[in-house]
C-alpha positions as CSV (number, residue, x, y, z in Angstrom):
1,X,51.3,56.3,-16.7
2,X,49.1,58.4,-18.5
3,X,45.3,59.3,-17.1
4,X,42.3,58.2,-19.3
5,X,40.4,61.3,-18.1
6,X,42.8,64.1,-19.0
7,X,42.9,64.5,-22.9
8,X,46.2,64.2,-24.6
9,X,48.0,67.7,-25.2
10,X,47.6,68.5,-29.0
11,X,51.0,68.3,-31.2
12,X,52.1,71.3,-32.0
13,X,53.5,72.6,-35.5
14,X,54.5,75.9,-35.0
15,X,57.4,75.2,-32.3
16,X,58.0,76.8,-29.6
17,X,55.7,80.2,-28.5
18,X,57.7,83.4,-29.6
19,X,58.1,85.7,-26.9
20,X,55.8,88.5,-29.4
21,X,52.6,85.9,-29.1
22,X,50.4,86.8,-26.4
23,X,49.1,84.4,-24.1
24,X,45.8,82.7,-24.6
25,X,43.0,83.7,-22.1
26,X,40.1,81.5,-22.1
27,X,37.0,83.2,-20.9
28,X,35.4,82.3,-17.1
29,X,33.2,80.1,-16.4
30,X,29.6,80.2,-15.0
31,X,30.7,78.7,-11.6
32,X,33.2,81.5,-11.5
33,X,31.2,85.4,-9.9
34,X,32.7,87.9,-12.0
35,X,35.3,90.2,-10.9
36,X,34.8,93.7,-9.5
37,X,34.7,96.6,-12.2
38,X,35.7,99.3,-9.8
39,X,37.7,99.4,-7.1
40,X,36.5,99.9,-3.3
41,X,38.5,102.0,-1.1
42,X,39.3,100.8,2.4
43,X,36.6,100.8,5.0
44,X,33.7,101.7,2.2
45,X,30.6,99.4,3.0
46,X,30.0,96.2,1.1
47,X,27.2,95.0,2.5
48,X,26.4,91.6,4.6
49,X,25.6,93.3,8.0
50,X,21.9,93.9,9.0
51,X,22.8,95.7,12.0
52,X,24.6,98.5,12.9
53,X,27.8,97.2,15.4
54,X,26.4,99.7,18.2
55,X,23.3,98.5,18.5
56,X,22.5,97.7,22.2
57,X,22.6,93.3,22.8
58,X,19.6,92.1,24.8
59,X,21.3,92.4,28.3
60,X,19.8,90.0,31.6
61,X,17.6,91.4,34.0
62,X,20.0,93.6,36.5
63,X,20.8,91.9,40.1
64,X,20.2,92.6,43.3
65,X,22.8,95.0,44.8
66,X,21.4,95.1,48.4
67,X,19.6,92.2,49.3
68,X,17.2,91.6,51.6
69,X,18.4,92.5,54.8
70,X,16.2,89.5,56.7
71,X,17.2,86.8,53.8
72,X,20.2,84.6,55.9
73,X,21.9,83.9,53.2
74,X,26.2,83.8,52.8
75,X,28.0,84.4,49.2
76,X,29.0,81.1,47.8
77,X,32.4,82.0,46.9
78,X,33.8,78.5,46.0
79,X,36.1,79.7,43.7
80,X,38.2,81.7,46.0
81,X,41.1,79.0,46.7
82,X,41.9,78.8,50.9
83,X,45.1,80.8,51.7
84,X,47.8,78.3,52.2
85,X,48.8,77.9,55.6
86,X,52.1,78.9,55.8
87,X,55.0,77.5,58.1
88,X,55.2,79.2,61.6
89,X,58.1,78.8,63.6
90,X,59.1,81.9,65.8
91,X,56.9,80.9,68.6
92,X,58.4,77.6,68.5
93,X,61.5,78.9,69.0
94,X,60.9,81.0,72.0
95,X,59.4,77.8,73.7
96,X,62.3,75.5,73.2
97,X,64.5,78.0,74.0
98,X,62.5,78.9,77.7
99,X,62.6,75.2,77.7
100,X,66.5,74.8,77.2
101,X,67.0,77.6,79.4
102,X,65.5,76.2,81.9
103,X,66.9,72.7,81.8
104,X,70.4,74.6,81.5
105,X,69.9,76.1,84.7
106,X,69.7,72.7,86.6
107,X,71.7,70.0,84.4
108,X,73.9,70.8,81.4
109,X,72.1,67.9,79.2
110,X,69.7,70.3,78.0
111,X,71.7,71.8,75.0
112,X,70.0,69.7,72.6
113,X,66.9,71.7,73.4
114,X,68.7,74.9,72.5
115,X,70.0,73.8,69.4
116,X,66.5,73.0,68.3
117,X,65.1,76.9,69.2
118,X,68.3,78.0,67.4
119,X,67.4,76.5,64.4
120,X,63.6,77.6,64.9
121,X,64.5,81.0,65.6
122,X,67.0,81.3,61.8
123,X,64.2,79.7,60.2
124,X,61.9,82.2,61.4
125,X,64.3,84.7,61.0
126,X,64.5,84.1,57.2
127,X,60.4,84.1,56.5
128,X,59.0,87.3,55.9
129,X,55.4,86.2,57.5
130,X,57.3,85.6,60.6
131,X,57.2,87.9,63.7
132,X,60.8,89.3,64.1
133,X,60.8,90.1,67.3
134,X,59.2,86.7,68.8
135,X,61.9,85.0,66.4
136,X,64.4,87.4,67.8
137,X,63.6,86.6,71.6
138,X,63.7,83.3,70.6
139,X,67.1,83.2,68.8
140,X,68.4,84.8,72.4
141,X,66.7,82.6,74.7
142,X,68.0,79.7,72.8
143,X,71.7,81.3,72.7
144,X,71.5,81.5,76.4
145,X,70.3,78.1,77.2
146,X,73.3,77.1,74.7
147,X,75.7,79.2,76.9
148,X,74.8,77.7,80.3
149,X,74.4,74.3,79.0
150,X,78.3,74.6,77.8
151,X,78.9,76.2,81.1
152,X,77.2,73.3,82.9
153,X,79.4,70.8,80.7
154,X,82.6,72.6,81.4
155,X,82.2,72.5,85.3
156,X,81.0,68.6,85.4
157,X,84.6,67.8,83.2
158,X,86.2,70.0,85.5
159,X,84.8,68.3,88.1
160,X,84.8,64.9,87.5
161,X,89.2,64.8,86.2
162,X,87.8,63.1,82.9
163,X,90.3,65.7,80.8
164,X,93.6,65.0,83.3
């Protein structure tokens, strides 16, 4: 496997190179720029650049900071991304909880109704965005409504001899 374009390695007589023999150095070629005589310290200037780094840039014509008063014209701000609507539920809470309060004071079936503005109102309770107070008065109302509807229940079983 030997290539026809490289030329064969010349046999050599004398043995192996003796440590004493210095090395052979064959001069550049005209392909090759010559190497620097002296040496350049760092930041020294070696040329290439035209143009001093602080020179000003061509800059675009400056804006209008006021406009025209009697110009009906909004910003387009597209790129602003809508706030996300986030989750309300204190509000909710105080309604079911009127609600179940309500329905407690006339039948006892209503407690489903409370559980519902209980769980609104811990929700709320638990979201920083939330109103606390609304959440609060709704974790109460919803309490309530839970303590008459048990009330309610109590009396009918007591009334009706189902637990006898």
């Amino acid at each position: 496997m030997t290539d026809e374009r490289m030329p064969r390695p010349a046999a050599s007589t004398q043995g192996p190179a003796s440590p004493s023999q210095d090395p052979i150095v064959e001069p550049a070629s005209e392909d090759v720029a010559p190497a620097p005589t002296d040496s350049v310290l760092p930041g020294a200037h070696r040329g290439g650049f035209r143009r001093e780094l602080t020179q000003p840039l061509p800059v675009a014509p400056p804006l209008a900071v006021h406009p025209d008063p009697t110009e009906d014209s909004s910003p387009d701000v597209r790129w602003i991304p809508p706030t996300p609507v986030l989750p309300r539920s204190a509000g909710w809470s105080v309604l079911f909880g009127g609600l179940g309060l309500i329905l407690a004071c006339f039948v006892g079936w209503g407690f489903p109704v409370g559980v519902i503005g209980v769980v609104l109102a811990v929700l709320a309770l638990r979201r920083p965005w939330e109103k606390r107070e609304t959440a609060l008065w709704g974790l109460g109302l919803s309490v309530a409504s839970l303590l008459y509807s048990v009330g309610w229940l109590w009396w009918a079983a007591a009334q009706g001899a189902l637990f006898a």
